[in-house]
N, C-alpha and C positions, 0 to 999 in steps of 0.2 A: 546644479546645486553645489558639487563641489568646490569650482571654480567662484561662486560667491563664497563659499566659507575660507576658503584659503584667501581671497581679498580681504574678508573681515580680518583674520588671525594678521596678516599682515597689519592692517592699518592699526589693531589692537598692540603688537610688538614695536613697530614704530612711535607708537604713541607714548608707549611706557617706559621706551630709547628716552624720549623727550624729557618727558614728565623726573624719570629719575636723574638724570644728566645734569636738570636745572635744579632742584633737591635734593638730591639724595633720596637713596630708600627711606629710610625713616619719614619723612617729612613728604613721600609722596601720596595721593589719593587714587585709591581704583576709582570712584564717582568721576576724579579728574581725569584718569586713564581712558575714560570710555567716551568723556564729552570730547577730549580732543580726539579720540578715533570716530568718533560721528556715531557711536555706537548707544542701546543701554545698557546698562548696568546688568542685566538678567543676561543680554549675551555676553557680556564680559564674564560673569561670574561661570557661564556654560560652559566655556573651554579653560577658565584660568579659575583654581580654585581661593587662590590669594595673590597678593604684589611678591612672595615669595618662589612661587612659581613661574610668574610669569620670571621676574628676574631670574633666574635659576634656566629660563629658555632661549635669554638672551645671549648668557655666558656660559654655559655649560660645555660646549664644544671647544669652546678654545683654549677655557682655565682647564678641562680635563687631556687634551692634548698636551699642551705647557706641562701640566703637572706630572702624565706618564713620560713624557721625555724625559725629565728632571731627574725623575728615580732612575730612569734607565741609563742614564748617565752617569749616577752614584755607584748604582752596583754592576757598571760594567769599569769602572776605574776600579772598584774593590775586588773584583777579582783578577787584578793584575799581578805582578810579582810587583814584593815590595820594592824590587831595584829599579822596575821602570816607573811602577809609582813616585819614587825621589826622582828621577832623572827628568820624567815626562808628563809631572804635574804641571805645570805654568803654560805649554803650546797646550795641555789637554784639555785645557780650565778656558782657555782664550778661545778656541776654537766650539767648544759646545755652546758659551755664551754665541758666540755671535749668533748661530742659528737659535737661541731664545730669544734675544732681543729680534730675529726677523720671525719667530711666529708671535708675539710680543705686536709688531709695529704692521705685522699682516692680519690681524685682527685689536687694532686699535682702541675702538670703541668699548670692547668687550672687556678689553683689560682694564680701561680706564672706569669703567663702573668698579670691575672690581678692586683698584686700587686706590678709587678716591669716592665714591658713593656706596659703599656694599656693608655699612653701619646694620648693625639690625638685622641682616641675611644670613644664612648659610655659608656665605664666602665670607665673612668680614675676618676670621681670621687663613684664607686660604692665603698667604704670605708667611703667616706664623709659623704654619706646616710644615715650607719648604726654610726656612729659617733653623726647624728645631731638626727635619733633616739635615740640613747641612753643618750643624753643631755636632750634632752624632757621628755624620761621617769624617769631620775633622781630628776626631778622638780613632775612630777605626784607622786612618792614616797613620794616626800617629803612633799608633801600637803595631801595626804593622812594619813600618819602617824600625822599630824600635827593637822586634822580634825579628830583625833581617841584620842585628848589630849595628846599625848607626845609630849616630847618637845626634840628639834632637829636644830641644828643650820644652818641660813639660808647659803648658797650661792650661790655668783656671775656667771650669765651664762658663762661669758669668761671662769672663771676656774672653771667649771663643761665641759666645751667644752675643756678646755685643758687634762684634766685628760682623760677623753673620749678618744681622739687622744693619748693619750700617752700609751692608751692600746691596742695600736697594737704592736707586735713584729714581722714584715717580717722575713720566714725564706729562704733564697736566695740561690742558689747554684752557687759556683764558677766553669763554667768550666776549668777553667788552672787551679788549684790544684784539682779539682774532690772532695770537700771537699763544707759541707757548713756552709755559713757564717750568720750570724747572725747582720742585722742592726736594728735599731729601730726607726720608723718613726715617726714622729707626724706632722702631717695636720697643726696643731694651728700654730707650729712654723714655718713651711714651707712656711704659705698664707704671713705671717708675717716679716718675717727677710730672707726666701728665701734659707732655708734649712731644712731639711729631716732625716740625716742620723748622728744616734749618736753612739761612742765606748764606751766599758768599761772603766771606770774610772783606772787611774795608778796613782802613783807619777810622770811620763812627765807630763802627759794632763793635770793634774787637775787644775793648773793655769787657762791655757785658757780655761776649761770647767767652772770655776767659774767666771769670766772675758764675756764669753757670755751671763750667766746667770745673771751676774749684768748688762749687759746691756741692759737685755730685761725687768729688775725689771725697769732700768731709762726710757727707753721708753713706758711702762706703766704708766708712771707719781706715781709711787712710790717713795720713799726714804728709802735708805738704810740706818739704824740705828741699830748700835748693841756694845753694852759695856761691856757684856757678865757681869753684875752686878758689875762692876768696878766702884770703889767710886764717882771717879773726875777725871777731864782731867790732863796729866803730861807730863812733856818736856823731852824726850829719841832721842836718835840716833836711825836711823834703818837699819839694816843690809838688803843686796839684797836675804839673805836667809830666811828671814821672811815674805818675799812680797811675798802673792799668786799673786796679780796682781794690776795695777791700773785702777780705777775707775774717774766719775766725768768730769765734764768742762776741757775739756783740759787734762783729762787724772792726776789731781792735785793731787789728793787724792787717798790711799792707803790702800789697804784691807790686813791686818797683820794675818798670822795664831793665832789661840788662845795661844801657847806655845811660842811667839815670846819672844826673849832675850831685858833686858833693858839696856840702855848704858848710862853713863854721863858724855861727856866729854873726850869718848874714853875707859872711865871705866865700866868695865862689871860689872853689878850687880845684873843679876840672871835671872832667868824665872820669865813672868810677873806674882805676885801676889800681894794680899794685901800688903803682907810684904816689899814687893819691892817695891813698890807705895810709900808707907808710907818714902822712903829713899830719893826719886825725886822729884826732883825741879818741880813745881806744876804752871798749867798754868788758869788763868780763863778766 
């Protein structure tokens, strides 16, 4: 009898492997968990109280190994002296990753629920966690070293929290090309503006990749200012091939690549330099 109920619990966990893998938690069915375990529903519901337990049985060993590690690695750097903390961050930081990306890539499937299906669970925000550790012990660093007399510039929690978030890279598997993909998430932006998932940079994208990223400089209540050391302001034409994008109230204003061409009148006059400057009709 045993040995039948540990085949059921099996074919039940495989199944729900499946079911969530190709959906997501949200969007998956225990009615469908149990038709693909060959099961019914009455014994699905006997050993698994909801799709949150059971997931929770899928990933629990791996995300909580991963995660005691993690801390254990925070406050065993924190209690170092602050002289080897500045000398022996960067080998200490390279070498603990690796061994997370290898319990990470030795329990594969596990993480990938939890990193790309786990909406709705328990885990969805277990990334967040080790995100808003790793923000906190960025600031204990830095008041450590700081209390040991070096000097070390301070910053701002948001972008110590962004950096944090931006160093995750999900590695995803597509199943229609059996190939995998590569997105890169970041939390900060996501809570924020209401996306997640960035590509590599090209000559297409980079417009609009630079075009979000001024937009999220504006709604931070920054301002963008940049002259690239250029004397004075000067009145030129502009070509639609020198606009990476427009910025600004209404979209006014325009973000010109640094090599933009200058015009006067129709007349080409060079790539912008001093030299070129020096020949334009000059605005104040």
């Amino acid at each position: 009898m045993r040995e039948k109920d540990d085949s059921a619990r099996g074919k039940i966990l495989d199944a729900a492997k499946a079911e969530f893998m190709e959906k997501g938690f949200a969007d998956a069915s225990m009615r469908t968990i149990a038709e693909r375990a060959g099961v019914t529903t009455g014994m699905l519901y006997s050993r698994f109280a909801d799709k949150d337990e059971i997931f929770r049985e899928l990933v629990e060993g791996p995300a909580d190994e991963l995660y005691n590690y993690f801390m254990t690695v925070q406050n065993e750097f924190a209690g170092y002296s602050p002289e080897y903390q500045r000398r022996e961050m960067h080998p200490y930081v390279a070498q603990k990753i690796d061994r997370m990306v290898d319990l990470i890539y030795d329990n594969f499937d596990a993480f990938k629920l939890i990193l790309c299906k786990s909406g709705g669970t328990s885990y969805e925000y277990y990334v967040d966690k080790m995100i808003d550790v790793e923000t906190e012990s960025t600031f204990r660093f830095i008041d450590a070293v700081k209390g040991a007399g070096y000097e070390i510039a301070d910053i701002r929690k948001d972008l110590a929290h962004m950096l944090a978030s931006a160093m995750l890279d999900v590695e995803d598997y597509n199943f229609n090309t059996r190939k995998r993909q590569i997105t890169h998430q970041n939390t900060y932006f996501n809570e924020r503006f209401g996306r997640s998932d960035f590509e590599d940079l090209n000559k297409d994208n980079v417009g609009s990749a630079v075009a979000y990223i001024v937009k999220y400089i504006e709604k931070s209540g920054e301002k963008l200012v940049y002259s690239g050391r250029l004397p004075q302001f000067f009145l030129s034409d502009v070509m639609d091939e020198d606009i990476v994008c427009p910025f600004g109230l209404e979209d006014k204003k325009l973000l010109l690549y640094d090599d933009f061409g200058c015009w006067d009148e129709g007349c080409y006059m060079g790539t912008v330099s001093k030299d070129v400057i020096r020949q334009m009709p000059k605005s104040n």
